[in-house]
N, C-alpha and C positions, 0 to 999 in steps of 0.2 A: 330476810337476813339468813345467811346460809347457817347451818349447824355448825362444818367444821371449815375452817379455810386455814389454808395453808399456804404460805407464802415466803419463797425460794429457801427450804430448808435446807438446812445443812447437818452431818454428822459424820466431827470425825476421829479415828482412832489412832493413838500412835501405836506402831507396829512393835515385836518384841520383847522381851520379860522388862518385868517391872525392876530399875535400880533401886540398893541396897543404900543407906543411909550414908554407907562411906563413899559411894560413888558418886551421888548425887552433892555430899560437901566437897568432895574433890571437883566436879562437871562445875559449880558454882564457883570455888575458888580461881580455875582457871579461866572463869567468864570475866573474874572482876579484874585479872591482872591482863586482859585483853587477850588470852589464848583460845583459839577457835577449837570449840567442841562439837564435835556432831550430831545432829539430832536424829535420831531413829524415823523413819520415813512415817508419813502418814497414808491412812488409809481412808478412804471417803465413804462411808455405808452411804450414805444417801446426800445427794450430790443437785441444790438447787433442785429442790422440788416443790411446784407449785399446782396445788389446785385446790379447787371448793365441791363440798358433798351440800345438798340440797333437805332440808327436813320430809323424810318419806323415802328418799333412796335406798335404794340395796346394793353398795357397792362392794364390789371382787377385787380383792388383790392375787396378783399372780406374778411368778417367777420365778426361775431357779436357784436352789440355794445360793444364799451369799448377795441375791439381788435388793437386799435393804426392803424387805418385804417385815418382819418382825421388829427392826430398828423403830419402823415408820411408827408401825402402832404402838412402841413403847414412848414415842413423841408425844404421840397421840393423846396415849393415856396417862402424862407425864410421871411418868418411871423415869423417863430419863429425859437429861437438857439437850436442846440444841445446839451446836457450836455456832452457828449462823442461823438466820431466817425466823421465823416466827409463826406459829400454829395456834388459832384462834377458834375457841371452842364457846358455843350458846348453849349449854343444857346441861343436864346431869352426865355423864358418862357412866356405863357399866362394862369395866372391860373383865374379860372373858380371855385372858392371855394367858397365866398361868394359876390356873385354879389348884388350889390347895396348896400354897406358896406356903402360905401365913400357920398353917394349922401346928399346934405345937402339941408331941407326941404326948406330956407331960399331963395333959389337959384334957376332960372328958369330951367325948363329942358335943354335948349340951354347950362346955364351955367355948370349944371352936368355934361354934354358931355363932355366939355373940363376938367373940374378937376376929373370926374372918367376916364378916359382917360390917363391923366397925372401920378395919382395914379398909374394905368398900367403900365405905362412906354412909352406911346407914347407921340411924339411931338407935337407942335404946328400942325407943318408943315401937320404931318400925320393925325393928328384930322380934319384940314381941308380938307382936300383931302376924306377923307372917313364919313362928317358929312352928306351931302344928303345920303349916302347910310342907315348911319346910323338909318338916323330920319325917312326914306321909310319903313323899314324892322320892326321898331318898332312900324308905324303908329300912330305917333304920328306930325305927320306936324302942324296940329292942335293945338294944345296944346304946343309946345315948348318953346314956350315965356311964360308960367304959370309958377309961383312958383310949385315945386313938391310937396309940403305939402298942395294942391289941386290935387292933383293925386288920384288915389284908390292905393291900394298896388298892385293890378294887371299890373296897368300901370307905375308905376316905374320900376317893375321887367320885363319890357317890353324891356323897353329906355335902365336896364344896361345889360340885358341880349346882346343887342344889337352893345352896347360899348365894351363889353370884347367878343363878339366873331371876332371883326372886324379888332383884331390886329394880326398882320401877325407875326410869329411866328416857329421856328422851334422845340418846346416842350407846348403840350396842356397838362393842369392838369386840369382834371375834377371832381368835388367834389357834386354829386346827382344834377346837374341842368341838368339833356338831354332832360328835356320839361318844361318849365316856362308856367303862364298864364293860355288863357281861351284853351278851347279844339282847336281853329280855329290857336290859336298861336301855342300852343304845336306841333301842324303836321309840322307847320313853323320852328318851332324852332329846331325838333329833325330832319328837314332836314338837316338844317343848321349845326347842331352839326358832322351827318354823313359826310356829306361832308368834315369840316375840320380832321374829325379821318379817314375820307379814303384817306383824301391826303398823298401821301408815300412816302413824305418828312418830315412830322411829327412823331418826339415821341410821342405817349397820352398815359395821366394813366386815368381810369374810376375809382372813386370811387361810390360804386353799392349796395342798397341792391337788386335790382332788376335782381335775377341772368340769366332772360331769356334776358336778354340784354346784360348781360355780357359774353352770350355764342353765340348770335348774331355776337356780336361789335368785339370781341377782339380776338387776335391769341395768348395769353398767358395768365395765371392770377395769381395771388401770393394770399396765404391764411395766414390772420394774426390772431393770435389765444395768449392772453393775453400777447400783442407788439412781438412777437416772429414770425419769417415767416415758418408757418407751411407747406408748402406746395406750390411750386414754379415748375409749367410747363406748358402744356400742357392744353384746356382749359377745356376739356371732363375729364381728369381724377382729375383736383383739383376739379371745382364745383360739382361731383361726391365725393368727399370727403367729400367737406361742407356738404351735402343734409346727408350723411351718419351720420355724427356727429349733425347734428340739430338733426334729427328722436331719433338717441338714447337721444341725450339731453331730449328731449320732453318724452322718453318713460320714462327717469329717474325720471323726474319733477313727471310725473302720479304717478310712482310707491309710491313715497315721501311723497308726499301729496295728499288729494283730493280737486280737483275743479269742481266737480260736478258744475250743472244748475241744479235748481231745483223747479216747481211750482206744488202746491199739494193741495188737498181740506182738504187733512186730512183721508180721508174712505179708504186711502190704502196705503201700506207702501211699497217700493222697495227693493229686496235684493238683485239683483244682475243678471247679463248679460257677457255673455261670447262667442265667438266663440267655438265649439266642433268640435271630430273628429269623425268618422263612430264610435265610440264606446263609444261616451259620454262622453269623456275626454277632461274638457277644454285646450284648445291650445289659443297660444299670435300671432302665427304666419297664415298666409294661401297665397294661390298661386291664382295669377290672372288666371281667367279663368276655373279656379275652382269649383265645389258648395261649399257654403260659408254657414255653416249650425250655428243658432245662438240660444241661449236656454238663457230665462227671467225667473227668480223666480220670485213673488210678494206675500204680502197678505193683503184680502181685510178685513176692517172689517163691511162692510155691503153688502147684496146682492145686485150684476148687474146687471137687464136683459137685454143681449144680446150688451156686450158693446163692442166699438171700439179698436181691439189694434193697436198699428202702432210699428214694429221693420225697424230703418232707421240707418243710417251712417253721420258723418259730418268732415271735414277737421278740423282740427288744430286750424281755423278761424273761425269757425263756418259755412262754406259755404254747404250748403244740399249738400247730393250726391246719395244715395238714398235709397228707401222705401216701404216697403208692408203694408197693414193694410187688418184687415179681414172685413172693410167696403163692400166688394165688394160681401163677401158670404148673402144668402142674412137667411140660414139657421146657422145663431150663435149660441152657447149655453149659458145659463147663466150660470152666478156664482155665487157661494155659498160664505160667510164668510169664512176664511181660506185661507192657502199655496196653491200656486196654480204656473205651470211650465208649461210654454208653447215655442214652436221652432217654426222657421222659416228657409228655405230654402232657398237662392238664388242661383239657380239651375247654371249658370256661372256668378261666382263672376267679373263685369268689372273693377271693382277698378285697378290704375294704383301701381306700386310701392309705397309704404311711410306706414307713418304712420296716422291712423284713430281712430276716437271716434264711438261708439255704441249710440243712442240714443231710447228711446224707453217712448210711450205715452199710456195713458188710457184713453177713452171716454164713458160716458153713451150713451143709446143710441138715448139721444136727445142732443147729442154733445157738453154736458158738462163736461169741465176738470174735471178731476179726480186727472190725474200724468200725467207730464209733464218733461220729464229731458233730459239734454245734458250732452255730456264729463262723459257719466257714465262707460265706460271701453273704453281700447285703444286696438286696435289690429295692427298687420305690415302685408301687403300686399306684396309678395316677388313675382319675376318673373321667369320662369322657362327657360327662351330666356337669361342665364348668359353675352352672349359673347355683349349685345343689353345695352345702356344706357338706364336706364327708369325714375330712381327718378328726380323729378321736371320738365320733361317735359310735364306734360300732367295727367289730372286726372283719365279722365278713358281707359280703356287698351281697345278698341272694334276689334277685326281678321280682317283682309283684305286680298285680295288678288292684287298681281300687276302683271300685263301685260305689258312688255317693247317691243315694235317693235315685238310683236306676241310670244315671250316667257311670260310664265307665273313663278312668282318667288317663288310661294307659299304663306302661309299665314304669315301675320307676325302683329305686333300691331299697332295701328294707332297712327301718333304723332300730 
């Protein structure tokens, strides 16, 4: 018998502010004398969704905000009803969605224990039994007899963290808490967490944006894609899916609009940057490991002498990743007012798989800005090792070679 099964669920919302007492006796009085009122459109968080989790799974939810990822697990954990379908649960449930809902400032830590406890669904009986463990883990012995509205926020989310991991349970729903607190908690806590999703008496669902965790953690994951389960197996080939559909999301966004960065004195103007190919032909695409050859139009409208260029690359996020500048020659040439096109070479491109921004800088040569820009073109990074996972593991692609028990395996990318 499976733990949870779910069968074609539905949730939906209607769009809109909430009507006012008078509005709603008026929208009714003109229903009854047959005048057509309009209803505010609905909106579907989650739209026919069917599937069954197995006792011992670990499965991953994943998808972009809005995807009916958090709706699902408050079905789950009935917080909320279903407008349609039906979700069928065998076991105890501990959900883990929003820890320290229930805690009421009024009320000493000791007494939160017991009523977010109780909210949970445990006993007296079981509160006691597991309140030393509790108050240990959360370190708060201390402080327990305090009103919690003397707490920091760090230290409540400590105590409930502490209370909802400590109920014994044969279905874990987890909803973005696998590390609460300061950094010293966090290592505590995401043990704590493993521990209960590796017991293999437990269901768990992850709810994740973090997909290097949810490729860690989980032996299954499901892809929810505007309330709809796009994608349900295997955990290598869904979040190889997501990574696939963000990159193009992201190349589309570029294409659509620009979001350039941009700091500038004014004495030069930018026109454009692109990856090329041996023939001068701009390209969207290039291969890790690669030369990575990148060509900058600009025009200046005062003369340089001997200024700084910098051609670099940056994540999505804006995180560097890397960069040349002609600082290093120590023989520059100046430049004249006017168009002016210069390349740059990165003779093996290490970029991992995805998708990337070009950035590119101007300095005098007493290293005063000039231009200054980010997110000024996007290029994709593709791998030529097809049969190899590569998107989101790892940013840059560096060769290795590996040696097993005196066989050597060849070269291959670093993860």
């Amino acid at each position: 018998m499976p733990a949870i099964e779910v069968t074609h669920l539905t949730k939906e919302y209607r769009l809109g502010a909430l009507q006012g007492l008078k509005k709603t006796l008026l929208n009714t009085g003109a229903r009854l004398i047959g005048k057509k009122v309009p209803d505010r459109p609905l909106f579907k968080a989650l739209d026919d969704v069917s599937f069954s989790i197995e006792q011992g799974e670990v499965v991953g939810i994943i998808g972009h905000n809005g995807a009916g990822k958090s709706t699902l697990l408050k079905m789950l954990a009935k917080i909320s009803t279903p407008t349609s379908g039906s979700v069928k649960v065998n076991g105890r449930i501990a959900p883990l969605i929003e820890v320290g809902a229930g805690f009421v400032p009024d009320f000493t830590g000791r007494e939160n224990v017991y009523l977010n406890g109780a909210i949970l669904g445990m006993s007296k009986r079981e509160i006691d039994k597991k309140f030393d463990e509790i108050v240990d883990f959360a370190e708060m012995a201390e402080f327990i007899d305090t009103p919690v509205k003397r707490y920091s926020s760090g230290m409540q989310v400590k105590l409930a963290f502490a209370v909802a991991t400590s109920i014994e349970s044969e279905i874990l729903i987890v909803d973005e808490v696998l590390a609460v607190g300061d950094l010293a908690f966090q290592r505590k806590s995401f043990g704590r967490m493993t521990e209960l999703i590796r017991d293999g008496n437990r269901a768990v669902l992850i709810v994740s944006h973090n997909i290097r965790q949810i490729e860690r953690i989980c032996t299954r994951t499901i892809l929810l894609d505007h309330g709809r389960i796009a994608r349900d197996g295997s955990v290598g080939e869904v979040c190889d899916a997501f990574f696939s559909g963000s990159n193009d999301k992201i190349a589309h966004d570029v294409a659509k609009s620009s979001r350039a960065r941009v700091r500038a004195s004014g004495e030069a103007e930018f026109l454009s940057i692109a990856a090329i190919d041996e023939a001068g032909n701009a390209i969207s695409e290039v291969t890790t490991g690669q030369p990575l050859r990148v060509r900058v139009r600009f025009r200046l409208d005062v003369p340089l002498e001997k200024p700084e260029l910098i051609i670099g690359t940056h994540t999505t996020d804006f995180f560097y990743l890397t960069a040349s500048s002609t600082a290093v020659y120590d023989e520059r040439p100046d430049f004249s007012p006017g168009t002016h096109e210069v390349e740059c070479t990165f003779q093996n491109n290490p970029l991992a798989a995805g998708i990337y921004f070009f950035r590119f800088a101007i300095y005098d040569r007493d290293r005063r800005a000039i231009f200054i820009g980010e997110n000024l073109s996007t290029f994709t990074v593709r791998s030529d090792r097809s049969e190899a996972r590569e998107e989101g593991l790892r940013m840059l692609d560096i060769p290795s070679i590996w040696s097993i028990q005196g066989h050597a395996l060849g070269h291959a990318g670093a993860v």
